[in-house]
matplotlib code that plots the C-alpha trace (Angstrom):
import matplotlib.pyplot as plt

x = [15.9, 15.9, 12.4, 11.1, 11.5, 15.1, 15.7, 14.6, 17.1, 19.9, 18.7, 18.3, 21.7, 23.4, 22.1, 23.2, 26.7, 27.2, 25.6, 28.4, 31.6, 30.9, 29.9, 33.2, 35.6, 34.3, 35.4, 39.0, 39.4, 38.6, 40.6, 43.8, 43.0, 42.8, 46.3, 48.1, 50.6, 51.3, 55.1, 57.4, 58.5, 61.6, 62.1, 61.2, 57.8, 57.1, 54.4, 50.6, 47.3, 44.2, 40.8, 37.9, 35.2, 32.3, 28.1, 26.0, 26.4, 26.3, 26.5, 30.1, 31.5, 33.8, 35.2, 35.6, 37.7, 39.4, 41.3, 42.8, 44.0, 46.1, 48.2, 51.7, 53.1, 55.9, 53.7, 50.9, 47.8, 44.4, 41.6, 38.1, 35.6, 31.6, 29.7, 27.3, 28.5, 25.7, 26.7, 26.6, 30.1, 31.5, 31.1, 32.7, 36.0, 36.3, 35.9, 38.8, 41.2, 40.5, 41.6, 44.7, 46.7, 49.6, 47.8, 47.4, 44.1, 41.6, 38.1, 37.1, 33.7, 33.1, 29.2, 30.2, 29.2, 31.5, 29.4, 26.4, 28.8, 28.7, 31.5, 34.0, 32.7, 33.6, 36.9, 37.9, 37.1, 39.4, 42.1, 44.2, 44.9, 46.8, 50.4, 51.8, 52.3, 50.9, 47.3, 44.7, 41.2, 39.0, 35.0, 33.5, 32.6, 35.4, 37.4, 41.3, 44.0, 47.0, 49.0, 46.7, 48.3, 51.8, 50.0, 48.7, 51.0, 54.2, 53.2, 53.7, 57.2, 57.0, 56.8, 54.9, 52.3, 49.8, 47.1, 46.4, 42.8, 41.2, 39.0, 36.4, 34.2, 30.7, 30.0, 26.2, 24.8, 22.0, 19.0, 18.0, 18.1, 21.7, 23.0, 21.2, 23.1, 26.5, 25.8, 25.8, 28.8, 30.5, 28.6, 28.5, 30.0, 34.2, 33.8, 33.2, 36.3, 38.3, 37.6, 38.2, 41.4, 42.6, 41.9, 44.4, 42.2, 43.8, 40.9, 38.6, 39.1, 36.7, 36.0, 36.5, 40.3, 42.2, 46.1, 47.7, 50.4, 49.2, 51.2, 49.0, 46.1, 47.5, 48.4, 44.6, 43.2, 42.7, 39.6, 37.2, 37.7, 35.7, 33.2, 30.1, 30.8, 28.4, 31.4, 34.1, 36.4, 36.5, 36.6, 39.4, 41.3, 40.3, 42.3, 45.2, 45.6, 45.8, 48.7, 50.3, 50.6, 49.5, 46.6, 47.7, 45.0, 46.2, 46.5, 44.5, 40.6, 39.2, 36.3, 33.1, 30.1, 26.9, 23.4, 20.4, 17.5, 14.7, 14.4, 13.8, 17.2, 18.6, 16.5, 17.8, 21.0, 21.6, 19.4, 22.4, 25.2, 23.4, 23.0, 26.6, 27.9, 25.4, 27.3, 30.7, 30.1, 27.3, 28.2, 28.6, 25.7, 23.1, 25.2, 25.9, 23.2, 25.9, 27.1, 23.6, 24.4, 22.0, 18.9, 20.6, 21.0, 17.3, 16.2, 18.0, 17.2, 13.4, 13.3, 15.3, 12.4, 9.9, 11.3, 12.9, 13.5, 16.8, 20.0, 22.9, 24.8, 22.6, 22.1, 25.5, 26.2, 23.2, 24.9, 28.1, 26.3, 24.9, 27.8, 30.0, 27.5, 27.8, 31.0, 31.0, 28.8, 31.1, 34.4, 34.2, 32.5, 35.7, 36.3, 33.1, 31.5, 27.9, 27.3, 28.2, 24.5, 23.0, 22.0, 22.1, 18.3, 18.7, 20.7, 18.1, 16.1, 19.8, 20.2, 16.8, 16.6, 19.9, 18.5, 15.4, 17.6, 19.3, 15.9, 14.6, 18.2, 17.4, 14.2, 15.9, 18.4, 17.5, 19.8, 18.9, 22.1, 21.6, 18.0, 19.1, 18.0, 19.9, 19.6, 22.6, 23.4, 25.3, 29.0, 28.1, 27.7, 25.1, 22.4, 20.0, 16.5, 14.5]
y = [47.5, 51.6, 52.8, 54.8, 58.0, 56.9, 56.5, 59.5, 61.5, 59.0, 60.2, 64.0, 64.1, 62.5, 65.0, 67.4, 66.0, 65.3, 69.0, 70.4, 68.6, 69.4, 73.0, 73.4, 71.4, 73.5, 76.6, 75.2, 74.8, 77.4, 78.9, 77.5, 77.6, 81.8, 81.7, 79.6, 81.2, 80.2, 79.2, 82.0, 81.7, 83.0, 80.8, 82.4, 81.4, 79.6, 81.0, 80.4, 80.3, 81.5, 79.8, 81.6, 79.5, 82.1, 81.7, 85.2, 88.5, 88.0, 90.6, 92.7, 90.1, 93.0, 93.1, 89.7, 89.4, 92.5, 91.4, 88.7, 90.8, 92.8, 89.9, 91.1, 88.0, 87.8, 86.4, 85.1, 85.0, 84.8, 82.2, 83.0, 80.5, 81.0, 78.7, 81.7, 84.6, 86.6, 86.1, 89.0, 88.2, 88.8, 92.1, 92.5, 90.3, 93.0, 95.5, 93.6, 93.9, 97.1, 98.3, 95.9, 95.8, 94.6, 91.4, 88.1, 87.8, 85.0, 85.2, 81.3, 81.2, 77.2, 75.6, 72.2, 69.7, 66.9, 65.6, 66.3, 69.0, 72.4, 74.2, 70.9, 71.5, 74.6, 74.3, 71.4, 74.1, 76.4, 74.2, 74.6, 78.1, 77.8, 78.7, 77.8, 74.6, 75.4, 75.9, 78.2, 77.1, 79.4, 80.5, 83.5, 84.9, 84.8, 87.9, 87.7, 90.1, 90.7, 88.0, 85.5, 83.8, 84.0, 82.1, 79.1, 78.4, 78.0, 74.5, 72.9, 73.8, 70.7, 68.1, 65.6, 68.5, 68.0, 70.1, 73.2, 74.4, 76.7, 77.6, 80.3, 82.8, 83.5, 87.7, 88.1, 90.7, 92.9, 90.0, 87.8, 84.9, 85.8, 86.6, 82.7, 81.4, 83.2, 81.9, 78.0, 78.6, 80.3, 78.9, 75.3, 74.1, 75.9, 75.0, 71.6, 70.9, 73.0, 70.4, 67.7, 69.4, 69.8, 66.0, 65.3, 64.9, 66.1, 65.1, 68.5, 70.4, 73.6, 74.6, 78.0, 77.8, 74.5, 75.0, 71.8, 71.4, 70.4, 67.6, 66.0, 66.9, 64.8, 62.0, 61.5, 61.7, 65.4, 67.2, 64.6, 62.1, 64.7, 65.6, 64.1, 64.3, 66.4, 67.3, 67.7, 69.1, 66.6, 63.8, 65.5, 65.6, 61.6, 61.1, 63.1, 61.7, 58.0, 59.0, 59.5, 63.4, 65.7, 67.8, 71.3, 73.3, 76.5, 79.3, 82.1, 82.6, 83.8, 86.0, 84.4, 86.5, 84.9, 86.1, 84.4, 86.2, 84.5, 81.3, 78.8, 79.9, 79.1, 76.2, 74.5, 75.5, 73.9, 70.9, 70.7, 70.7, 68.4, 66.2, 66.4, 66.1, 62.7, 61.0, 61.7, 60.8, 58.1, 56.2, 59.1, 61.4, 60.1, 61.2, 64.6, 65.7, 65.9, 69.0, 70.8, 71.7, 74.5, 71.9, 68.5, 70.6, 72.1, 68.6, 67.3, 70.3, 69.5, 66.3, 66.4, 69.3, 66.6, 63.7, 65.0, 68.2, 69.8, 69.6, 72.3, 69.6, 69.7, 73.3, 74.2, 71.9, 73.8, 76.8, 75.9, 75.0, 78.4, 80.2, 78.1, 79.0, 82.3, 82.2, 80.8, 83.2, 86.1, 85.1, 85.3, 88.8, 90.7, 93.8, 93.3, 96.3, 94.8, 95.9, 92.1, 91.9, 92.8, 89.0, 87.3, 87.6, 84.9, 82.4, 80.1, 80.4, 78.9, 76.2, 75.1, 75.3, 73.1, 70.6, 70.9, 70.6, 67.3, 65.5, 66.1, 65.3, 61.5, 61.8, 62.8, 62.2, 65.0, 68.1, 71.8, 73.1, 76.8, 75.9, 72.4, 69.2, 66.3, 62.5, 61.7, 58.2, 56.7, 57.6, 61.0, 61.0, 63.4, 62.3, 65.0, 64.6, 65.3]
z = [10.5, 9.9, 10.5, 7.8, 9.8, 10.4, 7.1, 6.2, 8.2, 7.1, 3.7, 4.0, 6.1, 3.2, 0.7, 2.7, 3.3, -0.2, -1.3, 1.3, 0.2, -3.1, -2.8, -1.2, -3.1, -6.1, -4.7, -3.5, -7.3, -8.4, -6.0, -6.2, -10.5, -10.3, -7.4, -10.1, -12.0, -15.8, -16.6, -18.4, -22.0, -23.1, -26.0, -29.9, -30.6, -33.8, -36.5, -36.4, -38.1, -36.4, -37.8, -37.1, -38.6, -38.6, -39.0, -39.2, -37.3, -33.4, -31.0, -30.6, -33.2, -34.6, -31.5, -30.6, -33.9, -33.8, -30.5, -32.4, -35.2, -32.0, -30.9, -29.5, -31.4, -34.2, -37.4, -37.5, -40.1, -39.7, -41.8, -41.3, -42.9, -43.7, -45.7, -47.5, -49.4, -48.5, -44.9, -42.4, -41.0, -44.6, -44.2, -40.7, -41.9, -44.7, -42.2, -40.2, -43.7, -44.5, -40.5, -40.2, -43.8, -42.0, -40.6, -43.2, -43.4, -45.6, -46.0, -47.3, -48.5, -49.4, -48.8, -49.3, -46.2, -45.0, -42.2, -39.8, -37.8, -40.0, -37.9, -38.6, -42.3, -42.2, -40.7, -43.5, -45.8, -44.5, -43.3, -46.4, -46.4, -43.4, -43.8, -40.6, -38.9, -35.7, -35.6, -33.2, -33.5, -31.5, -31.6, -33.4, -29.8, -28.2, -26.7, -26.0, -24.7, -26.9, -25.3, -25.9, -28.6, -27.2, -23.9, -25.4, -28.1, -25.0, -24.4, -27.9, -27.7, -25.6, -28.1, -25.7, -25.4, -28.6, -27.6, -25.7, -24.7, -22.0, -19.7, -20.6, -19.0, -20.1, -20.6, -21.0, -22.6, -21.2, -21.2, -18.6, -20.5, -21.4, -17.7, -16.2, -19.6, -17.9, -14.9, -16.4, -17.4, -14.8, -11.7, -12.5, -15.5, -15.5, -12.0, -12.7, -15.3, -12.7, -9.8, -12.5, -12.8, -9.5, -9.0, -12.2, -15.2, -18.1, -20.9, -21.1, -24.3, -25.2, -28.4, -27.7, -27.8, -29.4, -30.2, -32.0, -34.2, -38.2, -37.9, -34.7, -36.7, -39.6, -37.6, -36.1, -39.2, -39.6, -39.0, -41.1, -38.2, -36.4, -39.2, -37.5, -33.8, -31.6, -29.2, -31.6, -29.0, -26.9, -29.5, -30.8, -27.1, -27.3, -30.5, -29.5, -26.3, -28.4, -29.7, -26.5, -26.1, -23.3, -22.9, -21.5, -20.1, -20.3, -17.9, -20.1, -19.6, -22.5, -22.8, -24.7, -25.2, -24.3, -26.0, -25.6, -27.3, -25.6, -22.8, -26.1, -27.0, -23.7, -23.1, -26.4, -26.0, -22.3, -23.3, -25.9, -23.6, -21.2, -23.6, -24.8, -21.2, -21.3, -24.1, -23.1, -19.2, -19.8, -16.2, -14.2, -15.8, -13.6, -9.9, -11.8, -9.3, -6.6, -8.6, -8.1, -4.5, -3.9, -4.6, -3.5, 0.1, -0.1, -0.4, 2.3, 4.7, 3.7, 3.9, 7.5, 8.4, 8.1, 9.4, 12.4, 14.4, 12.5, 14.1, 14.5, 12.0, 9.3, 9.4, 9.7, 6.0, 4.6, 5.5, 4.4, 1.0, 0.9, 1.9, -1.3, -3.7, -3.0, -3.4, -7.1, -7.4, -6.9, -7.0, -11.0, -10.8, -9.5, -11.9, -13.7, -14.9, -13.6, -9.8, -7.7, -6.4, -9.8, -10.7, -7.1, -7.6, -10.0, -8.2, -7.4, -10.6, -12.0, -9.5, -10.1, -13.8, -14.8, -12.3, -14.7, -17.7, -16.2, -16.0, -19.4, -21.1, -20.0, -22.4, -25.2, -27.9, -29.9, -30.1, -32.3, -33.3, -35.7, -36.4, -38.0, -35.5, -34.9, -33.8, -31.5, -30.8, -28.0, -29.7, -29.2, -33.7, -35.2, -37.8, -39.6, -38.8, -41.8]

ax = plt.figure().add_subplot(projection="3d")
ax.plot(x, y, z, "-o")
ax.set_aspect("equal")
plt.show()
């Protein structure tokens, strides 16, 4: 039998290992995702409607919807949706009209609720003013070049293609809170999808960019079969793939703005999206540790530190764990207009905290979505608390 000092190392060295191999697989993906080169179109691209279901005045929201009204793309027409009049982003989409006469543009303003998810609500209520049968779904805080549309509407030419999503990349904005938010994003979580990727999985669909045809969208049951879902997006990427049709995961990053006021903000916000990554990977959620390299290879290093005299081995896999992170850490930060070193301070503080995050996600169902909170049961479905 193992002593218990034996075991110890055998412990620590796997942590270690397993921080390592990760660390560094993550970066190969995201490598070989930002070599990659998206296929050419020549073929005439078919008409679309851009939804933009909207919910109060965030920051640079004129801009992030002004970039799609400058689309280098034949016709298309925009739908932007708020449930109250007196909302702030009314303003900005008249703004938008007033500045691009030549662009279709609806404003819908509809209160009525079909379900516990307000921005499926709101895109039922806006759903039929679309003209065109092929459909763009994308967030309020998204930012997008002028060949953004042209990029992810390619692949439904295809016709055993039925949806089209994309990667993102999170821009804070000047507060702390904001920049560790970023980092989430861009240090642990597109990494994640894009090693999912590079392994072949073909299921992750962001809300921040959805292209489907109406016809797909009919044939799943349209939007209400999504009405009460906490992670619409990827329910919807379920129903789609039932039918038979490929997810494409586009070439195009887009830009989403991250602002987080405060750390309760950010705290409920990533308590959210742990939470959501715990009903949609319920077997697999409790190794998601293995993705937390940073901390899985400080334990390891401590716990071989106390057991046993460290080796050349296990510090050469912490710093190989160190030397990955740093990488995701930069790599993303390549024409930024920050300075690189500006938030490297904060690395740790980020590595720490989502581990925090993970262990309070298993002691609670409870989710705060736009101040309203939510009850979510094990088929990821939403239910009001009162």
């Amino acid at each position: 039998m193992l002593s218990v000092r034996a075991l110890m190392t055998v412990v620590g060295f796997a942590g270690l290992s397993l921080a390592a191999g990760y660390a560094v697989l993550t970066v190969v993906a995201v490598l070989v995702w930002r070599l990659q080169r998206g296929p050419r179109n020549s073929r005439s691209l078919p008409p679309v409607t851009v939804l933009k279901p909207l919910c109060g005045s965030e920051p640079g929201l004129l801009e992030h919807l002004r970039s799609f009204c400058q689309q280098n793309y034949r016709e298309f027409q925009i739908v932007f949706g708020v449930s109250d009049a007196a909302d702030p982003a009314c303003a900005v989409v008249q703004r938008l009209v007033a500045e691009f006469p030549s662009v279709p543009i609806e404003l819908v303003i509809n209160p009525r609720l079909h379900g516990s998810n307000f921005k499926v609500s709101n895109l039922i209520n806006m759903l039929p003013y679309a003209r065109h049968g092929i459909l763009v779904i994308a967030d309020s805080d998204a930012f997008v070049g002028a060949d953004y549309l042209a990029t992810v509407t390619a692949p439904l030419l295809d016709r055993d293609v039925g949806l089209v999503t994309c990667i993102y990349r999170g821009a804070p904005t000047e507060r702390v809170w904001s920049r560790l938010g970023a980092m989430y994003i861009n240090e642990w979580y597109v990494p994640s999808v894009l090693l999912a990727w590079l392994f072949g999985h073909q299921g992750y669909v962001s809300g921040q960019t959805v292209c489907l045809r109406q016809d797909t969208l009919q044939a799943i049951g349209g939007l209400q079969a999504l009405a009460n879902h906490l992670a619409d997006d990827h329910r919807l990427g379920e129903l789609v793939r039932g039918l038979g049709l490929r997810i494409v995961l586009s070439p195009y990053v887009v830009k989403g703005e991250h602002h987080e006021p405060d750390w309760d903000s950010l705290n409920r916000h990533e308590l959210r999206w742990m939470r959501t990554i715990r009903v949609l990977r319920p077997r697999s959620f409790r190794l998601i540790f293995i993705g937390f390299s940073l901390p899985l290879a400080m334990f390891g290093i401590a716990v071989d530190a106390a057991e046993s005299s460290l080796s050349p081995a296990a510090w050469m896999l912490f710093g190989t764990t160190l030397l990955a992170r740093l990488v995701l850490h930069f790599v993303h930060r390549f024409r930024d207009v920050r300075t690189p070193v500006s938030d490297l301070w904060l690395l740790p503080i980020r590595d720490l905290l989502i581990f925090w995050v993970w262990c309070r996600s298993f002691f609670t169902s409870h989710v705060t979505w736009r101040g309203n909170e939510f009850d979510v049961d094990a088929d990821g479905v939403m239910r009001p608390l009162s």
